[in-house]
C-alpha positions in Angstrom: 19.5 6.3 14.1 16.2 5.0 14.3 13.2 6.9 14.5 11.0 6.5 17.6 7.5 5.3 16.6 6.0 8.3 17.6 7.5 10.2 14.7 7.0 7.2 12.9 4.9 7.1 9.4 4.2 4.5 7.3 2.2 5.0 3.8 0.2 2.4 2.7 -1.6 2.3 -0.8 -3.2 -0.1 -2.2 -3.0 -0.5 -6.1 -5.4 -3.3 -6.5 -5.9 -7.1 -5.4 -3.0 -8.1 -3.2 -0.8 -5.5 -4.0 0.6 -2.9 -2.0 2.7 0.2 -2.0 4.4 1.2 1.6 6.7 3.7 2.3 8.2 5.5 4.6 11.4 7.8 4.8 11.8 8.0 1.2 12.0 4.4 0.8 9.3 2.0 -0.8 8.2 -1.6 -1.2 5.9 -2.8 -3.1 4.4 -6.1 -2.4 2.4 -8.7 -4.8 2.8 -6.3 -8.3 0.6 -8.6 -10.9 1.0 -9.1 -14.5 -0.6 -6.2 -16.9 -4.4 -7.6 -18.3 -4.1 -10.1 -15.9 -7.0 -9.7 -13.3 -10.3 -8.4 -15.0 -10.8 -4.6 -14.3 -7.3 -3.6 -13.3 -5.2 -1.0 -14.9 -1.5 -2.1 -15.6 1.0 -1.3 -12.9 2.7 1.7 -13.3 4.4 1.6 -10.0 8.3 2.8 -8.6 9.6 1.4 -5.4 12.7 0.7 -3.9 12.3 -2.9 -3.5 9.8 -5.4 -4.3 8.6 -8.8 -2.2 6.0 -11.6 -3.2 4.1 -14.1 -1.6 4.4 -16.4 -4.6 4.6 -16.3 -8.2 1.8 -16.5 -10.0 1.2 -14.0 -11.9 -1.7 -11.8 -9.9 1.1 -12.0 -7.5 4.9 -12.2 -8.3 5.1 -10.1 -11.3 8.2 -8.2 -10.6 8.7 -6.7 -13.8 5.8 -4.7 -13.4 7.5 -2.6 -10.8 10.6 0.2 -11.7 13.4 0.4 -9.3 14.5 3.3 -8.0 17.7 3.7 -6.4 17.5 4.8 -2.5 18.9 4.8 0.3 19.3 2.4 3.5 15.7 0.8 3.8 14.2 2.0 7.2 12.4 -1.7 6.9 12.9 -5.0 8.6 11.1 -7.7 6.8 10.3 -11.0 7.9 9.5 -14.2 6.0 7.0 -16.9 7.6 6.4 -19.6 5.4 2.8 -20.7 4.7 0.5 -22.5 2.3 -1.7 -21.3 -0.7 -4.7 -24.1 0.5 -5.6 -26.4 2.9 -3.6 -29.0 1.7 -0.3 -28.7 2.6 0.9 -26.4 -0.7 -0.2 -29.9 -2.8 -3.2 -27.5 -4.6 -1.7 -24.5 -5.0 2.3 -24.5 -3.9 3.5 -22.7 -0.5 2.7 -18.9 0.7 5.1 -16.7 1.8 3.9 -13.8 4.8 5.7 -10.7 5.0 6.4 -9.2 8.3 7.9 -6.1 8.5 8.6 -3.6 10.4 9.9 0.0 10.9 10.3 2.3 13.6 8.6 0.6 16.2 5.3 0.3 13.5 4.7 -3.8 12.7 2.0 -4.8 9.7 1.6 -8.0 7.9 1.1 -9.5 4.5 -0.3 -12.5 4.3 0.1 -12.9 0.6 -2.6 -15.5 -0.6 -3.4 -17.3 2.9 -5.2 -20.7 1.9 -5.1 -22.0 5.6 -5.6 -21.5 8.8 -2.7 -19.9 11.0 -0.6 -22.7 13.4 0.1 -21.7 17.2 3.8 -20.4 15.9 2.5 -18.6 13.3 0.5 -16.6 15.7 3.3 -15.7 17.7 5.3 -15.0 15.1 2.2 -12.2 13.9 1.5 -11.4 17.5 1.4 -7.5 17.9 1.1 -6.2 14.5 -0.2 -2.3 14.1 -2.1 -3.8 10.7 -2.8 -6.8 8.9 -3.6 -6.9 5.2 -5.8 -10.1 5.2 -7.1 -11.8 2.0 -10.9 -12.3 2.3 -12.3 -13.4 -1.2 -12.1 -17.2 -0.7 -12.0 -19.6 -3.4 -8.0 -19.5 -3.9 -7.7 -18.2 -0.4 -9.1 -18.4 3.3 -12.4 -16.6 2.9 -14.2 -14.0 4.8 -15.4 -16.5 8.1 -12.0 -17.8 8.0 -10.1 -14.3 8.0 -12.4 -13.4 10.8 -11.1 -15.8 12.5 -7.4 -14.6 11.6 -8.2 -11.2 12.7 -9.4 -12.8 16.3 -6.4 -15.0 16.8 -3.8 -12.0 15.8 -6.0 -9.0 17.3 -4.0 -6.3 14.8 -5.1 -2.6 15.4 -5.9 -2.0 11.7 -7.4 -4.8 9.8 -6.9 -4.2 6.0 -8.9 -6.5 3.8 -7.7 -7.4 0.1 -7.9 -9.9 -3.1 -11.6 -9.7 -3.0 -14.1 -9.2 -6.3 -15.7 -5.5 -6.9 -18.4 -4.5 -9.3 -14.8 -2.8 -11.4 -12.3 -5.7 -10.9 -11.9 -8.5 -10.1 -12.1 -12.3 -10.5 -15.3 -13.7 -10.4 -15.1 -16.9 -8.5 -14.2 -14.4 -5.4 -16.4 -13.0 -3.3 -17.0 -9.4 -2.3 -15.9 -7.9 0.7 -19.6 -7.2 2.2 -20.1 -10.1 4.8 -16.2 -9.8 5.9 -16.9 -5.8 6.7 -20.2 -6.8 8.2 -18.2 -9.0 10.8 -16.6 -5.4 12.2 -18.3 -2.5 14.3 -15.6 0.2 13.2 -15.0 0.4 9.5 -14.1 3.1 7.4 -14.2 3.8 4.0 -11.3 5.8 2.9 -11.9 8.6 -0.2 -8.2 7.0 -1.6 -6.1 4.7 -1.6 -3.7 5.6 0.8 -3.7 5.7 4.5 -1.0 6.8 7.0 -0.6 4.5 9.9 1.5 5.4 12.7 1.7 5.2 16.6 -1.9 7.2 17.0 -3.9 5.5 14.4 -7.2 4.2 15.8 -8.3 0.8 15.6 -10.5 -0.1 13.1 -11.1 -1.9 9.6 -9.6 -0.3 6.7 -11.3 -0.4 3.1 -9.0 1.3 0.7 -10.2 2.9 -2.8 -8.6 1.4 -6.0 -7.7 4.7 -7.7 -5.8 2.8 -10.7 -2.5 1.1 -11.0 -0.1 3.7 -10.6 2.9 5.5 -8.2 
């Protein structure tokens, strides 16, 4: 039987970039594992999950093998796919863009994967609701930080969690930094790690995540 959302937890970590490690109930996904010595500054994924999902495959993004499977159990996760586009140009730049929604026990977050457009009125609806959204915000090969702002206002998610953005330890260099998106937010708070629990209770606000290296 389901679990009510009130007993409801969710792990999110973030190992870097775009990429992601939720769990909840023993189970695991990780979402948008890239390639080892890939993005400058980055430690090589040494990651386990349950299951793995990306947005596309370049290789910042879709590098599967970087991930160990683990066997488990039945996943506790519903996932969604909402097909998008990695520019402004119809996919003819950079290819198509798949969002991840997904859900569990009542709990509803979002991956945009690298967003390169502007959401349509069914794509909205579609991400209507969500407890958090993990939003690119670095520009140049995605929407940048105006443009996510924009996202964030559209979609209105209780927990706004910016990634794929440039750091003075990683990063590319053609993105930017996440300083003018964070600016854009009254309530932000800097987490000590990596990880944060969202459940039914967590408070709204803007999450910035610590890259503590590549592993799980």
């Amino acid at each position: 039987m389901e679990q009510s959302n009130q007993k409801t937890a969710i792990q999110i970590q973030w190992l870097g970039q775009s990429c992601f490690r939720l769990e909840a109930d023993g189970y695991s996904i990780v979402l948008d594992p890239y390639a080892d010595h890939f993005i400058p500054g980055l430690s090589p994924l040494t990651v386990t999950a349950s299951e793995v999902l990306c947005s596309h495959d370049h290789a910042d993004h879709g590098c599967v093998s970087a991930v160990s499977i683990r066997p488990a159990g039945p996943s506790p996760f519903t996932v969604t796919r909402i097909a998008s586009f990695h520019d402004d140009q119809n996919g003819a730049l950079r290819g198509r863009n798949t969002i991840h929604r997904i859900e569990c026990g009542g709990l509803k977050l979002a991956h945009l994967g690298d967003l390169g457009c502007m959401l349509n009125p069914e794509q909205i609806r579609e991400l209507s609701g969500l407890d958090a959204l993990l939003i690119p915000i670095g520009g140049y090969y995605t929407i940048d930080a105006d443009q996510a702002y924009a996202v964030v206002q559209a979609l209105r998610p209780r927990v706004v969690i910016p990634m794929h953005y440039r750091t003075e330890q990683f990063g590319f260099d053609v993105l930017d930094t996440a300083d003018h998106f964070l600016s854009l937010f009254e309530l932000v708070v800097e987490y000590p790690g990596d990880t944060m629990e969202l459940t039914a209770d967590t408070d709204p606000h803007t999450a910035v995540l610590t890259y503590e290296g590549a592993g799980a």
